[in-house]
N, C-alpha and C positions, 0 to 999 in steps of 0.2 A: 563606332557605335556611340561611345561617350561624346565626343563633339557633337554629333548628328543631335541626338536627343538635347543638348543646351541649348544648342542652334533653335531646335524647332517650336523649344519650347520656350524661348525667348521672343523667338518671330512671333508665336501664337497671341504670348501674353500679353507683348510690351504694350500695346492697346486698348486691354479690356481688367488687368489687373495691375494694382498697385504691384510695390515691391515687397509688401512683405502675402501677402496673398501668392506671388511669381514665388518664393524661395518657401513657403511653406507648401507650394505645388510640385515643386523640385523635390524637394525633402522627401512629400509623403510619395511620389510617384516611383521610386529608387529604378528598380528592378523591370517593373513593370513597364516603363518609358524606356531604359536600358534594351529591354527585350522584345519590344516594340520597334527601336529604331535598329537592333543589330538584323531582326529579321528581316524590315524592309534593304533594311542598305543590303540583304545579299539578292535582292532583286536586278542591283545594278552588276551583277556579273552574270545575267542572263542575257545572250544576245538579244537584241529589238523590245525587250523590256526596259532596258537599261534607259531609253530613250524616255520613257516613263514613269521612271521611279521615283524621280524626284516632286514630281506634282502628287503623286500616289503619297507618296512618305508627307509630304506636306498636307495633305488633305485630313491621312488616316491622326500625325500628330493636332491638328486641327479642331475634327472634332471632337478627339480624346479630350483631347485638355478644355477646351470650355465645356463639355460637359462635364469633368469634372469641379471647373470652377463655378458653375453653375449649383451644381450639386451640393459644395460648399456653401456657397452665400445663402441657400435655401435652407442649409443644414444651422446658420449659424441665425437666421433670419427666424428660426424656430422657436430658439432659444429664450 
């Protein structure tokens, strides 16, 4: 689960945020991304889901995280 969640959320970001925006997303996500990607990955021990979880798991990290980098730039853009 801890690989899974760096992975996804390095694939998600390396495009739309710097590095310190990418490590303050990491930071503030801890738990949340942790428990996110431990759920989906036990998708991949369900027969004929398993086929699917990885687009699933990509997607669900996907929109998480730029909504919440989105959420961020707004929150800081407020300021």
């Amino acid at each position: 689960a801890w690989l899974n969640q760096r992975m996804f959320v390095y694939d998600t970001l390396a495009d739309h945020a710097d590095g310190a925006e990418l490590e303050d997303l990491r930071q503030a996500g801890g738990w949340r991304l942790y428990t996110l990607s431990a759920l989906l990955g036990a998708l991949h021990l369900v027969p004929l889901l398993n086929l699917l979880a990885p687009v699933y798991m990509g997607l669900a990290f996907t929109h998480y995280c730029l909504a919440d980098l989105q959420r961020r730039r707004q929150a800081a853009g407020a300021t």
